[in-house]
N, C-alpha and C positions, 0 to 999 in steps of 0.2 A: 489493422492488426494481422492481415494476410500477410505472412513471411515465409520464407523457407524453411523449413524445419531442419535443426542445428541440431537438437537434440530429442530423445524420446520425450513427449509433453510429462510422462509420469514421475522423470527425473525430476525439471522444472518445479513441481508440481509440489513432489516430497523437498526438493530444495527450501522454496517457500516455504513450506508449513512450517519445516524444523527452524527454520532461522527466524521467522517469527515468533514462533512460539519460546524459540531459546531467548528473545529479545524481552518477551515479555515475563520470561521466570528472573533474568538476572536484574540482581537489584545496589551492583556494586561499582564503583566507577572505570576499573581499570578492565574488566570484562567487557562492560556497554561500550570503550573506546575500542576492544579488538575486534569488536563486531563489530563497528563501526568501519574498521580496515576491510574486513571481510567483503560485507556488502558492498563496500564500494570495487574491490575488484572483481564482484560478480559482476559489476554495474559496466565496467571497465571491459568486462571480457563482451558485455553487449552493446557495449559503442553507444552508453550512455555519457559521454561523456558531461553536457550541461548541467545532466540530472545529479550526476556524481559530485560536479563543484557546489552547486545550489544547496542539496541536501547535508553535506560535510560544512560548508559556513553557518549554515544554521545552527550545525550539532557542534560548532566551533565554538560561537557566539554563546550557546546555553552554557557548554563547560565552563566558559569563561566566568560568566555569572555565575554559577555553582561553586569557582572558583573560589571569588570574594565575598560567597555567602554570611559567613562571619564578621565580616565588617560592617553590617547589617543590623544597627544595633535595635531597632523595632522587631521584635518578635514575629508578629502579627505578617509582617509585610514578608520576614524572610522563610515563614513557612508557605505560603500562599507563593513564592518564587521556587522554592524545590518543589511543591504539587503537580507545578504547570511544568518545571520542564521535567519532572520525571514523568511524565502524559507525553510530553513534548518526544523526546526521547524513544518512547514506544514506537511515538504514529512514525517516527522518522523513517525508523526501521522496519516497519511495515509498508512503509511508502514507496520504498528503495526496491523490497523484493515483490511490490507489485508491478515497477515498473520492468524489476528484469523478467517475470514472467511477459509481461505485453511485449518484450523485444526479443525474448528467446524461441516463443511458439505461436500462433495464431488459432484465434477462436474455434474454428472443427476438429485441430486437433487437441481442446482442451475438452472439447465436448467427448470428442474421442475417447481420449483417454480416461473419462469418469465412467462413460459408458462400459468399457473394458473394466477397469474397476469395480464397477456393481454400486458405482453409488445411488443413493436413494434420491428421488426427485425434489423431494424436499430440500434437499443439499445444493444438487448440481444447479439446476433451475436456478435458484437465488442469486447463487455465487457466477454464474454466465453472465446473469441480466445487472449484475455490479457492474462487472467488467466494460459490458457493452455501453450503457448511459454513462459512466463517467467522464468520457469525450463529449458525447450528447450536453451532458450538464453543463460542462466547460463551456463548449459552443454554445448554449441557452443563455450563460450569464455572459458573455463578451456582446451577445447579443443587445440582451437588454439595458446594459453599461452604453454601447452605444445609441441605444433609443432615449436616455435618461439625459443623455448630455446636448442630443439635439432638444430637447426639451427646456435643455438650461438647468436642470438635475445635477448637481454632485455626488458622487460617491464615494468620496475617498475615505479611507481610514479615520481623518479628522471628524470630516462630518457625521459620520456613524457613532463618535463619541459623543460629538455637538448633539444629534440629535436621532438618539438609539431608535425612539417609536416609529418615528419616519421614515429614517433608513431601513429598517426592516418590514415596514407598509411597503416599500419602492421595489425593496430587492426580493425580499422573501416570497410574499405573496402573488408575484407573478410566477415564479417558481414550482410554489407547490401547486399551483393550479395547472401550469403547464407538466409538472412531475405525474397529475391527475391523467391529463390524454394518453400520455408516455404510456403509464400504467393498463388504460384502456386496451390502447392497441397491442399491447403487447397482449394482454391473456386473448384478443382475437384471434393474432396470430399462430399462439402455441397451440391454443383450439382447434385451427384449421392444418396445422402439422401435426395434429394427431397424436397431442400428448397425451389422453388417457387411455392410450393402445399400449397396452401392457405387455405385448409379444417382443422378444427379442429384435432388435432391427438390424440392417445389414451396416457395418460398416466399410465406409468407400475411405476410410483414410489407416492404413495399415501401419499397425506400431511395433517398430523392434530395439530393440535395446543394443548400442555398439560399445565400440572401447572408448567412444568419448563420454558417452553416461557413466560407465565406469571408473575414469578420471576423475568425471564432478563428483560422482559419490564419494569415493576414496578424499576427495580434497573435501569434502563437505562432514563427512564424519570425522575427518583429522582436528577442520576449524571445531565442529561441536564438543569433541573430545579439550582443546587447548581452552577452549571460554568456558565450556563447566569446571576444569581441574582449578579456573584461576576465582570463579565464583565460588566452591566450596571449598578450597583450599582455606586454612585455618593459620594459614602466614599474617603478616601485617599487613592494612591494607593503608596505603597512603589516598587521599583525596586528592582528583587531578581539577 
């Protein structure tokens, strides 16, 4: 997650939050689809490209289904189908602006920038140590997928239906136990960096603001402004 810094991390930062959070107020389908545009050409301006097709098929495939939701003539089945993809939906979009935060700044200058900020350690702490195990976790479970199959273990999708308890005996539980050292070391670590020195500390990563943060803002409050006026606008809304 060391990159160049492209932008002030505090832009990034307010980027995220607001499109998340705008992600998670709107609850109307032609709104959820501009955001949808949006994020992906944040995604786009970060040379996400993979992450950008992967995530829009998905959010393809849900519309579509939301699409034929009325053909659905089981009650039962076609609410329990809008639950999950409106869930579905949210994480999408959360998922999208976590990946252009990991591709727009790297870790010191996210710390950085909370630090400059004044956030509370309660805050910053948690949300660094998401950031940092996520890879971590990734790598844990391709891990142990590979131990499971030299074993002669399956894991696929299938078998986790075939057989829930097991599946999750195999994959979970080695998991949260390794999540357990993770966790050890790491409050070592913060221990020995001196986190409950509560003195101001020096920063060695210098933040200014240019005309390209300006840019993203200006184009970030234009999209916030276009997907609320179409969320509380009191027009018809057709279902996509």
């Amino acid at each position: 997650m060391n990159v160049k810094k492209e932008l002030d991390p505090r832009t990034v930062l307010g980027i995220v939050f607001i499109l998340v959070m705008l992600g998670l107020a709107i609850n109307k389908p032609l709104p959820s689809h501009v955001l949808l545009i949006i994020c992906n050409i944040y995604l786009l301006t970060a040379k996400a490209y993979c992450e950008c097709i992967l995530y829009s098929v998905i959010y393809i495939i849900i519309a579509g289904l939301m699409f034929y939701i009325h053909h659905i003539p089981n009650t039962t089945v076609a609410l329990t189908i809008v639950s999950i993809s409106y869930f579905v939906h949210k994480f999408i979009i959360a998922i999208m602006m976590i990946e252009f935060l990991k591709r727009k700044t790297s870790m010191p200058y996210v710390i950085s920038a909370m630090q400059t900020m004044k956030f509370p350690n309660a805050i910053a702490i948690p949300f660094i140590v998401i950031l940092r195990y996520m890879p971590t976790l990734k790598e844990d479970y391709r891990h142990l997928k590979d131990s499971l199959k030299i074993r002669g273990l399956r894991t696929s999708g299938v078998q986790f239906f075939i057989h829930p308890i097991r599946s999750l005996e195999f994959m979970i539980v080695p998991i949260l136990f390794r999540s357990i050292r993770v966790a050890e070391e790491l409050s070592t670590s913060v221990l020995l960096r001196g986190i409950e020195n509560y003195k101001n500390r020096t920063n060695i990563y210098p933040l200014k603001f240019t005309k390209t943060d300006f840019a993203y803002g200006l184009c970030t409050a234009i999209a916030v402004g276009a997907v609320s006026y179409l969320q509380f606008s009191n027009r018809v809304e057709f279902m996509f």
